[in-house]
Structures are given as C-alpha cells and as structure tokens.
C-alpha positions as CSV (number, residue, x, y, z in Angstrom):
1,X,-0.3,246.0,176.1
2,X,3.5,245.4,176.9
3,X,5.2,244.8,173.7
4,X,6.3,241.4,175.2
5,X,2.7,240.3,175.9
6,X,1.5,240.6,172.0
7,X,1.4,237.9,170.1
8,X,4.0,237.6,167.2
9,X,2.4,236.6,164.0
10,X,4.1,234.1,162.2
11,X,3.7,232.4,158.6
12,X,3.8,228.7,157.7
13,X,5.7,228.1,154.5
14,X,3.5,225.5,152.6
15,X,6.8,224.2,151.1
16,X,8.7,222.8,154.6
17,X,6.1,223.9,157.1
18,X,8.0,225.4,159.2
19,X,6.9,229.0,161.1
20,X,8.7,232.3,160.5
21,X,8.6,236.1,161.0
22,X,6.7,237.3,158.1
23,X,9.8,239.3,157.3
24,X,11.5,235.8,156.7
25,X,8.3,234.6,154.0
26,X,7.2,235.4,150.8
27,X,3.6,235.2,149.8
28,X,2.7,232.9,147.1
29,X,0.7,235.1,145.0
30,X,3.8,237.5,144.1
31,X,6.1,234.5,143.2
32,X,6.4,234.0,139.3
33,X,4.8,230.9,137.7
34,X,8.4,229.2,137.0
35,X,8.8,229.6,140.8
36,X,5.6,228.1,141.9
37,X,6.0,224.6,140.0
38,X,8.7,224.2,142.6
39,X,6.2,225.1,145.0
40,X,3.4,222.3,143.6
41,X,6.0,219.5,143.1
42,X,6.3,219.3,146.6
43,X,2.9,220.2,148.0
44,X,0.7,220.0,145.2
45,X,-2.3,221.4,147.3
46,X,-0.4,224.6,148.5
47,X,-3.3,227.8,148.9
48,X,-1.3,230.3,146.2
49,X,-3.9,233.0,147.4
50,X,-3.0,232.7,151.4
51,X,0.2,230.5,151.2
52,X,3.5,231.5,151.9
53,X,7.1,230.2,151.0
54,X,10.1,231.2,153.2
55,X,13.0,232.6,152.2
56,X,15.1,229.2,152.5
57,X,12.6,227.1,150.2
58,X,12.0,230.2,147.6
59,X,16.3,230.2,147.5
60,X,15.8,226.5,146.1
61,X,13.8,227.2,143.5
C-alpha cells in the first residue's frame, strides 16, 4: 500500500485533547509523579497506563 494511503496513527493528549504524531507525545506511564499531578489537576480521570501528554502540555508542567 502507497505510503500516502496508510493511515497515520496519531495520539490524543489527555491534558488539551488535541491529536499529534506520536513523535510530538509522551506516554503517561514514563512521566514522573511530580509531573502527573499537573496531569490530574486538569483531567482528573486521565488513563496513566494508555494516556498520553504532548509535548506542549508536558512543557507546562
């Protein structure tokens, strides 16, 4: 299949859930604790085992 036809894969950041290039998201579960409060404050019921934060939001922490 053409390289144009395939589907890019994309992650939702649970902070601002926007989509990005996984290259452009981090996921949850490598993120320190300190980090991941800033995570909760904001979306409290965020999946830390299949979330992911982008680059932007994890900047803000």
């Amino acid at each position: 299949m053409p390289d144009n036809l395939k589907e890019k894969k994309q992650n939702q950041c649970s902070v601002c859930k926007n989509k990005y290039s996984p290259k452009q998201t981090v996921p949850l579960a490598t993120i320190r604790d300190s980090l991941l409060k800033y995570v909760f404050k904001s979306t409290p019921d965020a999946d830390i085992e299949n979330g992911y934060i982008c680059l932007n939001d994890l900047n803000k922490a």
